[in-house]
N, C-alpha and C positions, 0 to 999 in steps of 0.2 A: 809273043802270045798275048790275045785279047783278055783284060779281064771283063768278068762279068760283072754286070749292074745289078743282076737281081736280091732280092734282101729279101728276109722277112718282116714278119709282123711286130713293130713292138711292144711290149708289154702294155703301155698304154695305150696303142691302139686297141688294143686285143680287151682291156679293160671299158674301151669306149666304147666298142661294139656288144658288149656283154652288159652294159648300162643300158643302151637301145633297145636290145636284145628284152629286156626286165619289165622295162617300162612299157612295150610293145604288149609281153603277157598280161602285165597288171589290166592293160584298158583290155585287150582284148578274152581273157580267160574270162573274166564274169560274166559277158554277152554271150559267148559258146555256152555256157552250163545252164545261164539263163533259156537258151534255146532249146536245149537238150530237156531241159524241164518242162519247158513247157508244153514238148513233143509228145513227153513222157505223161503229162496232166492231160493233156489232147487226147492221148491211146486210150486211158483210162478211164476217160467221162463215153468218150463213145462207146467203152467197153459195157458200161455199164447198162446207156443206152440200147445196147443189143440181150443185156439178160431183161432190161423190161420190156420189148418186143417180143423177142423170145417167151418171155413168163406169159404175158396177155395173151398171144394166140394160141399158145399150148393150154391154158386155165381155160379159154373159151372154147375153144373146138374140143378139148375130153371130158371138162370137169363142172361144167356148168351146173351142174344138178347132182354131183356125186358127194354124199353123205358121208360115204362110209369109209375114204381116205382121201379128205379134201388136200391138197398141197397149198399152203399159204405161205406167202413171201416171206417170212420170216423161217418157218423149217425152210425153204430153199435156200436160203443165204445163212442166217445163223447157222443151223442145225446139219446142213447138205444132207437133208432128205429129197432125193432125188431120184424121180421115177426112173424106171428103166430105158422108156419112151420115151425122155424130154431130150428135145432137139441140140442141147446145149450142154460140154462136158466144162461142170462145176467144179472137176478140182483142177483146173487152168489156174494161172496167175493172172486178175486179170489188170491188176496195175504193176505196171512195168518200174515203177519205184519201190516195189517191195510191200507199198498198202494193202490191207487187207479190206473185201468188201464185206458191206453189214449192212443188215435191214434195223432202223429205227424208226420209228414215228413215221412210217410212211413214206419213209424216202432212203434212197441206195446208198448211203454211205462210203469211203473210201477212206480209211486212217491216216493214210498221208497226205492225200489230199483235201484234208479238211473245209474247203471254201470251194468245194466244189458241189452241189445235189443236186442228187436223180429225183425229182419227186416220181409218186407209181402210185397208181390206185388200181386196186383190187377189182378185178368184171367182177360184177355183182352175183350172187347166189340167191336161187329165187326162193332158197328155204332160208338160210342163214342169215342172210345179212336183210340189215333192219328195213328195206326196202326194195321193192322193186316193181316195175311199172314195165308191161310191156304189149304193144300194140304197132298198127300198122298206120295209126294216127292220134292226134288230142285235139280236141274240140271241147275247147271251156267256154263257158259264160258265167262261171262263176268268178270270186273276189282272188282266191286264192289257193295254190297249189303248193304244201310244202310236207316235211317232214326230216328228222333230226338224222344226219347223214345219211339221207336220202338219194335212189339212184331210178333215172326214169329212162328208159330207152322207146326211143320210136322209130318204128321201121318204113320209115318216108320222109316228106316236106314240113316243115313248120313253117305256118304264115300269117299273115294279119289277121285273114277272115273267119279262121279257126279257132281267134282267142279273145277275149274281154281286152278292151284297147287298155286297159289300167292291171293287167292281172301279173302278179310276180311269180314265176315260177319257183319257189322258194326251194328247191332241189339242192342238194350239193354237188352231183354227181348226171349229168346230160349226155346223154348217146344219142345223134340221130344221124341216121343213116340217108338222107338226106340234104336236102339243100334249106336255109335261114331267110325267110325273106318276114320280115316284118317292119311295116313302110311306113306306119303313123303308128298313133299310141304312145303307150310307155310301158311295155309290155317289157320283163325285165329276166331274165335268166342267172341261174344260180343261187348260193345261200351268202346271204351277209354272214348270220355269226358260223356257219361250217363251212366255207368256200372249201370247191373238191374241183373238178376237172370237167369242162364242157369240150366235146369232140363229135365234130358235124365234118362229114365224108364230103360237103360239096359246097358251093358257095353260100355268103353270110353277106347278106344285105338288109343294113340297117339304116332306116328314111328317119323323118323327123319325129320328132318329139322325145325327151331325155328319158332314156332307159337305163339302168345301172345291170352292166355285166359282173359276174362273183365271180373267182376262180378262174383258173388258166383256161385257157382254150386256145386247142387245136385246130384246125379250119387246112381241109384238103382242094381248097378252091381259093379264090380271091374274097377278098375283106374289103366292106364299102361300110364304113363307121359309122357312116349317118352322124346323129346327135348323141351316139352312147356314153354313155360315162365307163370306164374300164375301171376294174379296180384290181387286176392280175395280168402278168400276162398273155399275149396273143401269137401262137405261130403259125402262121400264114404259107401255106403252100402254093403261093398263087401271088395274085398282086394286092396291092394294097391300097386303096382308095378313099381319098379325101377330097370333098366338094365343098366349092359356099354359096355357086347359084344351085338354086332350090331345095337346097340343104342348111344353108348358112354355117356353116363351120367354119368358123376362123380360127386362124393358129391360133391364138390365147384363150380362145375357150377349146382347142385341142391337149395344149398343154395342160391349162389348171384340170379339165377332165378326163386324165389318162393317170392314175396312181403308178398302174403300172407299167409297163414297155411292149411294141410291137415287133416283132421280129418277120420279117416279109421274103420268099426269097424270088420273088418277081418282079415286079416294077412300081412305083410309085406315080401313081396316076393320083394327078391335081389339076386343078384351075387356079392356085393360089401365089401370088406373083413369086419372085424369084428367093428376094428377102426371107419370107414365110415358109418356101421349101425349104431355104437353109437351116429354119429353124425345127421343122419338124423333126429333123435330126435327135430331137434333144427326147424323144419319145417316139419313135421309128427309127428300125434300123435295117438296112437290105441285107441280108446273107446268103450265104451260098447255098444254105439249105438248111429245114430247120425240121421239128420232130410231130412226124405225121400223126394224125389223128387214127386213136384203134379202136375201131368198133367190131362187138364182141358178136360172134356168132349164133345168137341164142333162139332156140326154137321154143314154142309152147309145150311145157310139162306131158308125158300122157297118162291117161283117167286111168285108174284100178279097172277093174272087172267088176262086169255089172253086179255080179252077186255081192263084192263086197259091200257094195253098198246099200242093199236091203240087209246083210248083217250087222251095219253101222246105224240101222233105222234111221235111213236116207226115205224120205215122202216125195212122192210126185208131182206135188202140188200143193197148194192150201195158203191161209193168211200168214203173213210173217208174223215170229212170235220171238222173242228173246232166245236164242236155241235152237232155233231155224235149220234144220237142214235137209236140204233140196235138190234131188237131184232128177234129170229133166229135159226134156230134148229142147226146150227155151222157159223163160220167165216171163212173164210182165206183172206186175204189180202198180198201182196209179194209187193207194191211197193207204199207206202202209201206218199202224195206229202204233205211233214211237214214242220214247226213245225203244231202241232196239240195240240188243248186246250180243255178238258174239255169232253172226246167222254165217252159214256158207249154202252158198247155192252153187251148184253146178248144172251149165247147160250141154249136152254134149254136140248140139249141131245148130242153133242158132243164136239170138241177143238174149242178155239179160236187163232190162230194164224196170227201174223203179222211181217212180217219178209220184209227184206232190206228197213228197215227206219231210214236211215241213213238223212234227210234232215233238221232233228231238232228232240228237244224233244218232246216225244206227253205223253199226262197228259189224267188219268181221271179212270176211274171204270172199268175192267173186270170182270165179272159172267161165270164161266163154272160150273153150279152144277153136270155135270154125264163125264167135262172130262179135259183135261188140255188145259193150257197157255202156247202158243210160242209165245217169243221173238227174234228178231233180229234186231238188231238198232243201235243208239246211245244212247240212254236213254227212261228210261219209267217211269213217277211218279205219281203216286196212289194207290188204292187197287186193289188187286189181290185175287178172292177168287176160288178157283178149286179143287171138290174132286180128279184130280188125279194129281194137283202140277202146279210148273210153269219147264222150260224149258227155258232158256238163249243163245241160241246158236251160241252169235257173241263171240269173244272177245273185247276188251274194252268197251263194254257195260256197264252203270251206273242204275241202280236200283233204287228210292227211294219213300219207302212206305209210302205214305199219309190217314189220315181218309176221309171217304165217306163224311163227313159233309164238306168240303174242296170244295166239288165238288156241292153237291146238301143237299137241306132242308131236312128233316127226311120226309116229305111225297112227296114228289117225288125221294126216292127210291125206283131202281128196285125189290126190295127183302121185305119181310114183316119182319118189325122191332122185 
C-alpha cells in the first residue's frame, strides 16, 4: 500500500502567514477607512449643497416679500421650522458620519465635519434686509455705488458703456441675470470690508485695466479674467480664460493677483506657453463640476390702493420738501432745493427723475413699478426699486442703498409687504 505525501501546515508556517496576513491590514486598513471617509465627507458637503439650493429657490419663488412668517436659515436648520411646502424633508440624516447640520455665521456647518463650509447667503427681502436694488438695468456716471451688506440685483447685462470707467460697485451681495462684459476701465465689483457673493447666469468678460473683484462668485458661463485682481473665489461653469496678447496677463501677475482660487469645470483656454500653463495650476483648477450661480426670482412689490394713499396724505405733485410724499403717474423734478430727508415718491406707470440736486444729500424711497430712476445730484441714500433700472447721470455722484424700514414702519409702506 502507497503512502501518502500529503502533510499539513506547520505551525510556523501557519504563524508566517498570519504575520503577512497583519502587516498586509496594518498598510491597507487605514487607506480603506481613509476612503470610506472621505465618501462619507463627499455625501455630506453635497448634502448640504442641496439644502442651500433647495433653501434659495424655495425663499425666492414663496417668500420674497412675506413679512408675516419669513423662514430664515437659521429656524430651518437650528430650530427645523419647516414649512409644509418646502421641497426638502429636514429630519433626514444628512451626514452619513453621524454629524449634525447647523447654520452659523452664514454658513452650513456639519459637527463632524468641521473643515468643511457651506458658505449661503440669504436672497434678499425688499423690506427687511438692509438693502436692495432692483431693475432691468444700471447706468452710472457717478463715483460710487455702495452700502453696508448691501444687495443689488439686475435683471439683464452689465457693461462698459453703462458705467464710469473708475466706479466701484461697493455692494456685497450681486445678482445679475445676465452676462459681465466690462472691457476697459477699473470698474470694480463687490465690498472690500463686507465681501458677500456675486452670481451672473451668463458669461464674465473682463479686458484691461485692474479691477479688484470682492466675494465669491458664481459665473454660469465662461470666465475671461482680463486684468482683475480676485480676492475670493471663482466657480466657473464654463471655460476659463487667460490671455497676454492684448490683455497682457502673465502668469506672475496671475498668480500675485488672484488671493483667491478659480474653480472652472470646462477648459482652459490660454496663449501662454506651456511652462506658464503648468503653473496656473497653482490658482486654477478644472473640475468636474462646480456650484452654480442662483438667481433669485424677484418681481417688483405691488402699490396699495389708490385710496390708501390719499388717506396716508399722498400729493400729486408739488416741490420736494423734507417729508415728501408723492404719489403719481411719473415725476420729474430738475432742481430740487436740498438737503432733503426722508421723501418717498411713487409713480405708478412711468420714470421718476430728479436731477441737478446738487444742494445736499436727499434720502428716502423711490417706487417706479412700470419704469426707471434718474439721478443727478450729489448723493441719494435709500431704496430704489424700478422695473426698468436706475440711471446716475452726474459724475461724482455718491449712491448708498438703505432698507425701507430706515425710512418708514412696515405698515406705512407704499407697497404691499
Amino acid at each position: 500500500m502507497r503512502e501518502s505525501n500529503n502533510r499539513g501546515f506547520t505551525l510556523l508556517e501557519l504563524l508566517a502567514v498570519l504575520i503577512i496576513l497583519s502587516l498586509l491590514l496594518t498598510l491597507i486598513t487605514p487607506r480603506v477607512l481613509a476612503t470610506i471617509s472621505n465618501a462619507r465627507e463627499a455625501v455630506c458637503i453635497e448634502n448640504r449643497r442641496t439644502i442651500k439650493r433647495t433653501y434659495h429657490t424655495y425663499y425666492s419663488e414663496h417668500l420674497i416679500y412675506n413679512l408675516d412668517n419669513p423662514i430664515t436659515l437659521e429656524n430651518l436648520i437650528n430650530a427645523n421650522e419647516v414649512p409644509n411646502n418646502f421641497p426638502l424633508n429636514m429630519n433626514k440624516k444628512f451626514c452619513p458620519s453621524g454629524g449634525t447640520i447647523v447654520y452659523q455665521d452664514g454658513e452650513l456647518l456639519c459637527t463632524f465635519h468641521d473643515n468643511a463650509h457651506i458658505s449661503l447667503i440669504s436672497i434678499p427681502n425688499v423690506i427687511s434686509e438692509n438693502v436692495f436694488v432692483y431693475g432691468t438695468s444700471l447706468v452710472f456716471s457717478g463715483s460710487n455705488i455702495s452700502g453696508s451688506n448691501a444687495t443689488i440685483i439686475i435683471d439683464g447685462n452689465l457693461n462698459t458703456a453703462d458705467l464710469n470707467l473708475g466706479t466701484q460697485i461697493d455692494i456685497s451681495n450681486i445678482f445679475i441675470t445676465g452676462s459681465v462684459s466690462l472691457l476697459s476701465g477699473s470698474t470694480g465689483l463687490g465690498s472690500e470690508s463686507s465681501p458677500g457673493e456675486i452670481h451672473v447666469s451668463s458669461d464674465v468678460t473682463f479686458g484691461t485695466g485692474e479691477r479688484n473683484i470682492y466675494g465669491d462668485m458664481f459665473i454660469n458661463g465662461d470666465f475671461h479674467i482680463g486684468q482683475s485682481w480676485i480676492h475670493g473665489n471663482v466657480y466657473v461653469n464654463g471655460n476659463f480664460m487667460i490671455y497676454y496678447d492684448s490683455i497682457y496677463r502673465d502668469i506672475g501677475n496671475f498668480i500675485s493677483g488672484t488671493a483667491g482660487h478659480v474653480y472652472y469645470s470646462g477648459d482652459l483656454l490660454t496663449d501662454l506657453d506651456l511652462k506658464s500653463q503648468q503653473l496656473i495650476s497653482e490658482k486654477a483648477t478644472k473640475v468636474d463640476e462646480v456650484e452654480l450661480a442662483v438667481l433669485p426670482k424677484v418681481k417688483v412689490p405691488s402699490l396699495r390702493e389708490e385710496a390708501w394713499y390719499d388717506a396716508n396724505n399722498y400729493q400729486d405733485n408739488g416741490p420736494l420738501a423734507s417729508g415728501s410724499r408723492i404719489f403719481t403717474s411719473e415725476f420729474y423734478e430738475t432742481s430740487p432745493n436740498g438737503p432733503l430727508d426722508n421723501i418717498v415718491i411713487v409713480a405708478t406707470e412711468g420714470d421718476i427723475s430728479i436731477t441737478g440736486a446738487w444742494s445736499g444729500t436727499i434720502t428716502g424711497i423711490l417706487v417706479a413699478p412700470n419704469g426707471k430712476v434718474t439721478f443727478g445730484g450729489s448723493a441719494f441714500e435709500g431704496l430704489i426699486i424700478a422695473k426698468e433700472g436706475l440711471e446716475v447721470i452726474t459724475g461724482g455722484t455718491n449712491i448708498v442703498f438703505r432698507s425701507a424700514l430706515d425710512f418708514l414702519s412696515e405698515d406705512q409702506l407704499p407697497f404691499i409687504p
